[in-house]
C-alpha positions as CSV (number, residue, x, y, z in Angstrom):
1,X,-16.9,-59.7,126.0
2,X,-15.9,-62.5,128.4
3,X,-14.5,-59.8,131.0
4,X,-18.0,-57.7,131.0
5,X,-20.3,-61.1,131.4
6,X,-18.1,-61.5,134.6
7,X,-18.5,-58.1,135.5
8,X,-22.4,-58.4,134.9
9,X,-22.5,-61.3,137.3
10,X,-20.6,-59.9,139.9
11,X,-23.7,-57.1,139.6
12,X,-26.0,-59.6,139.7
13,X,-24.6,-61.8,143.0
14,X,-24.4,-58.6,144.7
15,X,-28.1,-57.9,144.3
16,X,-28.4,-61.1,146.1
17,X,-30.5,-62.3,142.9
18,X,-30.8,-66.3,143.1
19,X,-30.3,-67.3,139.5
20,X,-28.2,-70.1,138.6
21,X,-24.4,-69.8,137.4
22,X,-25.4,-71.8,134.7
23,X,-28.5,-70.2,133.4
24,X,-26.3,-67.4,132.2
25,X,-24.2,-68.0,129.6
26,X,-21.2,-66.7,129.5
27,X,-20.7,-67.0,133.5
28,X,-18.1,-69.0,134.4
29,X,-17.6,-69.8,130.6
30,X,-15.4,-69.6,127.6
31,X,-16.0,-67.0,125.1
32,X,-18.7,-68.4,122.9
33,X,-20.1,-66.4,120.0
34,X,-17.8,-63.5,120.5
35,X,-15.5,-64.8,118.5
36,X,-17.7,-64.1,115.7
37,X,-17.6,-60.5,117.1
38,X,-21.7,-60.2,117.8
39,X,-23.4,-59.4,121.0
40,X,-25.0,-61.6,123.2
41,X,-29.0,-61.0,124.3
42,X,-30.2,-62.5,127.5
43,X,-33.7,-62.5,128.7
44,X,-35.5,-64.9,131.3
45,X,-39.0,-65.5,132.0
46,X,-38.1,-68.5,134.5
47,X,-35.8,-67.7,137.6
48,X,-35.4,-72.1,138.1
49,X,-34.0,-73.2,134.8
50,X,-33.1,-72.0,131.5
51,X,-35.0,-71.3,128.0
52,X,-34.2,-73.7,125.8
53,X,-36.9,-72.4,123.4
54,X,-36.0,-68.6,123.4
55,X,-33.5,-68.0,120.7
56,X,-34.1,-65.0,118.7
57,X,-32.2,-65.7,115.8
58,X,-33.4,-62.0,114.0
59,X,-30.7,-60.2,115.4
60,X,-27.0,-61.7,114.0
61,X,-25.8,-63.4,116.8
62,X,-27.4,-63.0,119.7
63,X,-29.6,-65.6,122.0
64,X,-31.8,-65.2,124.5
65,X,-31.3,-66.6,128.2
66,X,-33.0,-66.4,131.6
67,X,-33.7,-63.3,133.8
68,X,-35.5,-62.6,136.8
69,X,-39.3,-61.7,136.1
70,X,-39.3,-58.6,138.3
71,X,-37.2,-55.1,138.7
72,X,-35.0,-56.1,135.7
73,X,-34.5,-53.6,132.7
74,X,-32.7,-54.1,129.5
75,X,-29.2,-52.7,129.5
76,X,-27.8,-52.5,125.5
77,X,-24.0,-54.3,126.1
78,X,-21.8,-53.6,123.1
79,X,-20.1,-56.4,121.7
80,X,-16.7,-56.6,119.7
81,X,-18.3,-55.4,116.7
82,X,-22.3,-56.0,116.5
83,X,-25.1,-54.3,118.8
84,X,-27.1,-56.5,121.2
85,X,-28.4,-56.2,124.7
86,X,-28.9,-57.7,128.2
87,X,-31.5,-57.6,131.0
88,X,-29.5,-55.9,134.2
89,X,-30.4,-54.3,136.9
90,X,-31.9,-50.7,137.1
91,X,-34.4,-48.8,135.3
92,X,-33.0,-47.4,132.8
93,X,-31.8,-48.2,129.5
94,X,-28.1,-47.4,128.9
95,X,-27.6,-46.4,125.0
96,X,-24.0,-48.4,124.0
97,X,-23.0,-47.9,120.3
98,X,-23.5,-50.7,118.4
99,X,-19.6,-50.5,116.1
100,X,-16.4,-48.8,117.0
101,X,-15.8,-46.4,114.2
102,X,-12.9,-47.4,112.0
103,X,-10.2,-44.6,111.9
104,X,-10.1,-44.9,107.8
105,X,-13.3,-42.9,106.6
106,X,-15.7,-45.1,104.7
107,X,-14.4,-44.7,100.5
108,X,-16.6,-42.7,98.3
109,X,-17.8,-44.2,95.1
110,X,-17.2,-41.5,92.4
111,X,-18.3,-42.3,88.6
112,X,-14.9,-42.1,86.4
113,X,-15.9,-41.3,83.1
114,X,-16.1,-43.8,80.3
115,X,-14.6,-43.6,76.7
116,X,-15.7,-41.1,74.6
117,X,-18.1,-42.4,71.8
118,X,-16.5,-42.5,68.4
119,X,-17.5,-39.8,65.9
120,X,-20.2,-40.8,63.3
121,X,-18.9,-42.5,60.1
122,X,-18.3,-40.8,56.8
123,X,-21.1,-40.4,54.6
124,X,-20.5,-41.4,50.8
125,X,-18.2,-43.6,48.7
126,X,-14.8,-42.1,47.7
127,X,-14.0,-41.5,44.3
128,X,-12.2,-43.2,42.4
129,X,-8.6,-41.8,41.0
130,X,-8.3,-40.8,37.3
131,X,-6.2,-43.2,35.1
132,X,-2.4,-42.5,34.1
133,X,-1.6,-40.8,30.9
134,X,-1.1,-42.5,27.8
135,X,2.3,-43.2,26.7
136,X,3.6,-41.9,23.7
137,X,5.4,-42.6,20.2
138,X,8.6,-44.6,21.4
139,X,7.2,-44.9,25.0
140,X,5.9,-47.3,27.8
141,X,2.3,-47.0,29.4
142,X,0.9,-43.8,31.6
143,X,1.5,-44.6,35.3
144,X,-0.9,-45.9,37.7
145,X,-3.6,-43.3,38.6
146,X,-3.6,-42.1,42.4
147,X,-5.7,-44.0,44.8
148,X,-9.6,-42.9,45.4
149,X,-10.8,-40.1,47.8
150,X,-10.6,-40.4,51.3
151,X,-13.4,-42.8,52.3
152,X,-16.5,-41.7,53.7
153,X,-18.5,-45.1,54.3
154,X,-16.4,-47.0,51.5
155,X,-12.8,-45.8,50.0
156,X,-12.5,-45.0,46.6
157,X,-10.8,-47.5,44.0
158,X,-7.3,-46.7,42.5
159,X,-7.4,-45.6,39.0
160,X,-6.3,-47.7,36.3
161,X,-3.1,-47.9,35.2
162,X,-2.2,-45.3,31.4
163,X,-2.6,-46.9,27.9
164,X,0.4,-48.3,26.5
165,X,2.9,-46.3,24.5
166,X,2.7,-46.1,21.0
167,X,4.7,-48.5,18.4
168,X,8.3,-47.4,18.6
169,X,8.8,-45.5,15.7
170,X,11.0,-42.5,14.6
171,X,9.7,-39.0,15.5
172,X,7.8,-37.3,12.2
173,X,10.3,-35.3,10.4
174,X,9.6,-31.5,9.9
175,X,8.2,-30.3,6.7
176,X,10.8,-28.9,3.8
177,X,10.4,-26.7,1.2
178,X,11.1,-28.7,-2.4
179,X,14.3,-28.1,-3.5
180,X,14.2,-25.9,-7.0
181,X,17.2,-25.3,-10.2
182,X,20.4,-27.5,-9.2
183,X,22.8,-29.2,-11.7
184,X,21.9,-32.3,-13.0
185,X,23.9,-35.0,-14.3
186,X,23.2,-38.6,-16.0
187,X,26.1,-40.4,-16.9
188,X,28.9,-41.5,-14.6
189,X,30.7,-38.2,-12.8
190,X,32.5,-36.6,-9.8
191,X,33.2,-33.3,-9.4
192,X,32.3,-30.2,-6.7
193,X,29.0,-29.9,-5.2
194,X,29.6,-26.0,-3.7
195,X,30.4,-25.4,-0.1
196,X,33.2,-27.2,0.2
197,X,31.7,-31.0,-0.9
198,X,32.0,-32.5,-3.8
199,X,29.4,-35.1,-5.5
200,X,29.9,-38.4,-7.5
201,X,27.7,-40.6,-10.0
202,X,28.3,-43.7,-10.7
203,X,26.1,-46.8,-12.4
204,X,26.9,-49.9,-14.2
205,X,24.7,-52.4,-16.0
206,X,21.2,-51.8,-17.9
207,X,18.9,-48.8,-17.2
208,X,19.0,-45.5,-16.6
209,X,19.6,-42.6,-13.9
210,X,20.1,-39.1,-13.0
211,X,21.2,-37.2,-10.1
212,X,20.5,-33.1,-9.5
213,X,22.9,-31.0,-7.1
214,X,21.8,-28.1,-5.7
215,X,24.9,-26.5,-4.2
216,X,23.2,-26.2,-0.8
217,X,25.4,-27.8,1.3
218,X,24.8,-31.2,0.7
219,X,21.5,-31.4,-0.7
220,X,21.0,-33.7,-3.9
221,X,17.8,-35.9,-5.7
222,X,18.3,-38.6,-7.6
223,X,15.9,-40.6,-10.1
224,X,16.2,-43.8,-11.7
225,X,14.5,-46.4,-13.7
226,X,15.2,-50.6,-14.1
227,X,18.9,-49.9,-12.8
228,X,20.9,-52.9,-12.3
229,X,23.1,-50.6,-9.8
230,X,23.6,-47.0,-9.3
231,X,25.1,-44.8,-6.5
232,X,24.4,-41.1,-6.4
233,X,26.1,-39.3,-3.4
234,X,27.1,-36.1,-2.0
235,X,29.5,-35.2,0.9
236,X,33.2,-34.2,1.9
237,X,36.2,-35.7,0.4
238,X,39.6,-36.3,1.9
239,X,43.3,-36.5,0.6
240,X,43.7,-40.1,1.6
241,X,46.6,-39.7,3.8
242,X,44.2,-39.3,7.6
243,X,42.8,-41.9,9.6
244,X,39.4,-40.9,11.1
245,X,40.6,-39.8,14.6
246,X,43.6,-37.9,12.9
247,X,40.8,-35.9,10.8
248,X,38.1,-35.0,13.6
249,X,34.7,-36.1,14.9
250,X,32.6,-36.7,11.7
251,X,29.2,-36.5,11.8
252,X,26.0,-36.1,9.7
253,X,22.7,-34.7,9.6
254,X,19.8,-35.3,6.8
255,X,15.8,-35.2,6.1
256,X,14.7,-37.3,2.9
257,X,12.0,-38.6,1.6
258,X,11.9,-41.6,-1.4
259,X,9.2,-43.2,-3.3
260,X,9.8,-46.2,-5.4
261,X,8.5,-49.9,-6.7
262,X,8.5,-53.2,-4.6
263,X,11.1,-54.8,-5.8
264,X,15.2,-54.8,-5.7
265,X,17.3,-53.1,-3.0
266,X,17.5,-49.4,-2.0
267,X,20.3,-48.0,0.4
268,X,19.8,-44.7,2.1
269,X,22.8,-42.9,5.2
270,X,26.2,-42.8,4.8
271,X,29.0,-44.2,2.3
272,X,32.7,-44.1,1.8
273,X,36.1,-45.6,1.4
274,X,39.1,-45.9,2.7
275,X,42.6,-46.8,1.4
276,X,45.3,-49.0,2.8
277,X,43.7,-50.7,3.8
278,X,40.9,-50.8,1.1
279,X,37.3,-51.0,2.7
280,X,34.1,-49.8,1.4
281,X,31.5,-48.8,4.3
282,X,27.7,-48.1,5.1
283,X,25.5,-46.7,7.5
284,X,21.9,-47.1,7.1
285,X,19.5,-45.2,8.3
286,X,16.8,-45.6,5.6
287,X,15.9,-48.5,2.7
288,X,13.3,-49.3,0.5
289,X,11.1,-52.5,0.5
290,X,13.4,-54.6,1.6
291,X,15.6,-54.3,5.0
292,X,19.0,-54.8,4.3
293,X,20.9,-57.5,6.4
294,X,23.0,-60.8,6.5
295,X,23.0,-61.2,2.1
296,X,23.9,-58.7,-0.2
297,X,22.0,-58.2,-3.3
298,X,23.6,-61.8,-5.0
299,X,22.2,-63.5,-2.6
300,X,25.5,-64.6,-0.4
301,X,25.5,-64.7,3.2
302,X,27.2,-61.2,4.8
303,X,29.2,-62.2,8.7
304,X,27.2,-60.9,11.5
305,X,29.7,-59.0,13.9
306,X,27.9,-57.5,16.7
307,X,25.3,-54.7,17.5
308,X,26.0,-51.5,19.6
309,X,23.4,-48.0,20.3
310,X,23.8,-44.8,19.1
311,X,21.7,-42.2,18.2
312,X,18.7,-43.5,19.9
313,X,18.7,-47.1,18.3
314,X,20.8,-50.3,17.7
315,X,22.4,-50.7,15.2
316,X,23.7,-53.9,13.6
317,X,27.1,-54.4,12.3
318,X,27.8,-56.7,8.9
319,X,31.3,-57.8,7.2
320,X,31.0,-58.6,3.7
321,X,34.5,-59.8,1.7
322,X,33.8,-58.8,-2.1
323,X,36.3,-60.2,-4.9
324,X,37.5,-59.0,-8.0
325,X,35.1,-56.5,-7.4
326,X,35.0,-52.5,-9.2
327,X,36.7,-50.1,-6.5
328,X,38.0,-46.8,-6.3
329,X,41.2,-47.8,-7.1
330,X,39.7,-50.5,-10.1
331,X,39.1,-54.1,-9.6
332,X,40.2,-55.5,-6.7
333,X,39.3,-57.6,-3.1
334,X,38.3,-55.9,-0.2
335,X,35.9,-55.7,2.7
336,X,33.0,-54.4,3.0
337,X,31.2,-53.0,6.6
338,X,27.3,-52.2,7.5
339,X,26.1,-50.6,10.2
340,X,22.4,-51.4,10.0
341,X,19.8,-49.3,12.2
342,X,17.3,-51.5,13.3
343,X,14.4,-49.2,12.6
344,X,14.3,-47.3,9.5
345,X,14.6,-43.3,10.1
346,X,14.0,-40.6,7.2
347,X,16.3,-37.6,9.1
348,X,18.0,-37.4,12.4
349,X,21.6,-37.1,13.2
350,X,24.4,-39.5,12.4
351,X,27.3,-39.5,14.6
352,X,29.7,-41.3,11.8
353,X,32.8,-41.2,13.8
354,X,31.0,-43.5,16.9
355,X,30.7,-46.3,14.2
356,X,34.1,-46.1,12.9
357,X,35.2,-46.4,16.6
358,X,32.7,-49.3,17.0
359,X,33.9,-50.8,14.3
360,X,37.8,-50.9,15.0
361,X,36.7,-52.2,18.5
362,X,34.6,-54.7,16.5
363,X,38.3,-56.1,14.8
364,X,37.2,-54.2,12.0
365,X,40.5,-52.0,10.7
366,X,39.9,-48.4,8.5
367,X,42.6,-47.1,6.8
368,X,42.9,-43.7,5.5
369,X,40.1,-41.3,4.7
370,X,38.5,-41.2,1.1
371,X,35.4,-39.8,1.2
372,X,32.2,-39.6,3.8
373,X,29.1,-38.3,1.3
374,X,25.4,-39.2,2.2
375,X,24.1,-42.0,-0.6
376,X,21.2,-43.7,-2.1
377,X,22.0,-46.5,-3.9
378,X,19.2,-48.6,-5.8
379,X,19.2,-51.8,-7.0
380,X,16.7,-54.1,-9.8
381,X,14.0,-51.4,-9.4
382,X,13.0,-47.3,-10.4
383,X,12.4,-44.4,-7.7
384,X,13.4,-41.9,-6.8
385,X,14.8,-39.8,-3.3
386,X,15.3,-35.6,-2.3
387,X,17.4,-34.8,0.4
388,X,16.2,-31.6,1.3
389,X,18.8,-31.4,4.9
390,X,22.1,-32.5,3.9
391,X,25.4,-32.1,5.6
392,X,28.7,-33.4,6.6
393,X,30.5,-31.8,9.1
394,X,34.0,-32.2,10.9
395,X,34.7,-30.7,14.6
C-alpha cells in the first residue's frame, strides 16, 4: 500500500497539481490503516487544507481526504485485502479487484447424515413363564419355570418355582394274588418249606399261633392271638461251618402285607443266627405300631452303634447283649444285632450280605452261618401277616 500512495503522488507532482504533502495521507507517511489490510479512499472538496469532517466510515476501513475540485476522476486502488478507491487523475475509472483469491477453494458445507431413529417399541406385555413341575413321592420341588416372553412394552415375569415333593415314603407295592392251600402248622416246628428252604415255628409263653407254608419259594402267613412271643419264618439254612463271605452274596426280596391291634411289638425282614460265635440278628424293614429301636420288648436300653444306607434308606444299627437267654443251641448269653430302616417298607429288595459287612466294620463279629429266613415276630398283641413275594437267594 505504502509503495502505490508514493507512486500516486509522484502522478500527482507531475501534473503540477498544488496540493499539500500533507493533505494526503499516506504521502510521505508510515503505513497507517494497511496494516489492517483495508483500502484507503481519498476525496477533496478543498485544494488549501484538509477534511477533517469527511470520514466515511460505511466502507471497513477507508477515509476520505482532499482532492482537487476539477479534472479528477475516481480510480478503485486495491488494498492488501479490502476494496476501496482514490480520486486520480484521468477520466476513467479503472476496475481493481477488491480480494486476491486464495489458492485453497472455499470448503463446501455438505449435510452428513444423522443417526438413524430407533425402531418403535414393542407392543404388549410378555407372558409370564409356566411354573415347574411338582415333585414327586420321595422327591424335592419342580424347578423354577422359564423366564416370561420376550418384552414388548414390559417383559414377562418368571414363573414360579414347582410344588414341593411329596412326603418321603416307600413306593406303593404291586398288587398279589392271595396265596391259596399251603401247610399249616401250630405248635413249635422246623422242617422243609419246598424249593430248597426250609421253615421253623417257634413260641413260648401264653396264647396261641399258627403259621401256613405254601411251598412257593418262600412264601408263608402267619396268625396269632394274645402271644407273649412267637417267631414264624421261612428261608435258607446253612451247615454252620461258612462265614457269610465264604457262602456268597445273600440277599432277599419280599411283598407283605399285616394287619394287627395297637399294642405289643411286631418285627417284619430278615432273621438268623450264627455259631461260634453265637449271635442272633435282624433286619427290619417293616413293624407294627410301634417302631423298634434303642429298648427291647422288657424295656432295657439296646447300644446304639452307628447308621449306614443301603437300599435307598438308612438304616440304624443296635447291639443288644441277652443272658441266660433260649438259643439255638439252649440257654445261653449272646449278642444280639439290629439293623433298623428308618422308614417302614412292605416289599423291596434286601441286600443281607451289605449289613453283615457293615456290621463287622461296625466291631460287630458273625461267626458261621445258621440260617437267613424272612420273619415276623409278634409280641403282647394278635394279627396277622402274608408274604405273597418271598425269597432268599445266594450268588
Amino acid at each position: 500500500m505504502l509503495s502505490k500512495s508514493r507512486q500516486f503522488c509522484t502522478s500527482l507532482r507531475a501534473a503540477t497539481l498544488i496540493v499539500a504533502a500533507a493533505a494526503l495521507p499516506g504521502c510521505g507517511e508510515s503505513e497507517g490503516n494497511g496494516s489492517t489490510g483495508d483500502a484507503v479512499t481519498t476525496t477533496g472538496d478543498s485544494p488549501a487544507a484538509p477534511s477533517t469532517a469527511a470520514q466515511d466510515t460505511s466502507v471497513p476501513g477507508s477515509v476520505s481526504g482532499p482532492t482537487a475540485s476539477s479534472g479528477l476522476s475516481p480510480v478503485d486502488v486495491p488494498g492488501p485485502t479490502g476494496s476501496g478507491s482514490v480520486v486520480g487523475p484521468g477520466s476513467a475509472t479503472t476496475p481493481v479487484p477488491s480480494s486476491v483469491p486464495s489458492s485453497d477453494p472455499t470448503p463446501v458445507q455438505t449435510q452428513q447424515p444423522g443417526p438413524s431413529a430407533g425402531g418403535a417399541p414393542g407392543v404388549g406385555t410378555g407372558v409370564e413363564g409356566s411354573g415347574g413341575g411338582t415333585g414327586g413321592e420321595n422327591a424335592s420341588g419342580g424347578t423354577q419355570g422359564a423366564a416370561g416372553g420376550a418384552g414388548g412394552s414390559d417383559a414377562g415375569t418368571a414363573g414360579t418355582g414347582g410344588a414341593g415333593g411329596g412326603p418321603n415314603v416307600p413306593p406303593s407295592c404291586p398288587p398279589e394274588e392271595p396265596l391259596t392251600g399251603g401247610q399249616q402248622y401250630c405248635s413249635n416246628s422246623r422242617g422243609d418249606a419246598g424249593s430248597g428252604y426250609g421253615y421253623e415255628l417257634w413260641a413260648e409263653g401264653s396264647g396261641s399261633g399258627c403259621m401256613t407254608v405254601f411251598r412257593s419259594e418262600a412264601a408263608f402267613s402267619a396268625s396269632w392271638e394274645n402271644v407273649e412271643d412267637l417267631l414264624a419264618r421261612v428261608g435258607l439254612d446253612f451247615d454252620q461251618t461258612r462265614t457269610h463271605s465264604q457262602i456268597g452274596t445273600i440277599s432277599a426280596e419280599f411283598a407283605e402285607s399285616q394287619s394287627g391291634s395297637e399294642d405289643g411289638l411286631t418285627y417284619i425282614g430278615i432273621y438268623g443266627w450264627t455259631v461260634d460265635p453265637l449271635r442272633e440278628f435282624y433286619i427290619l424293614d417293616d413293624w407294627g405300631a410301634t417302631k423298634p429301636a434303642g429298648f427291647s420288648s422288657d424295656g432295657t436300653p439296646r447300644d446304639e452303634v452307628g447308621a449306614f444306607e443301603v437300599d435307598g434308606e438308612t438304616y440304624d444299627v443296635w447291639k443288644k447283649t441277652r443272658e441266660n437267654k433260649p438259643s439255638i443251641i439252649g440257654t445261653a448269653t449272646f449278642d444280639q444285632y439290629f439293623s433298623i430302616r428308618r422308614t417302614a417298607r412292605q416289599c423291596g429288595r434286601i441286600s443281607v450280605s451289605e449289613h453283615f459287612k457293615q456290621w463287622e466294620e461296625f466291631g460287630l463279629p458273625l461267626g458261621d452261618l445258621y440260617e437267613v429266613k424272612l420273619l415276623v415276630e409278634s409280641q403282647d398283641n394278635s394279627g396277622s401277616v402274608e408274604f405273597t413275594t418271598a425269597r432268599v437267594t445266594v450268588e
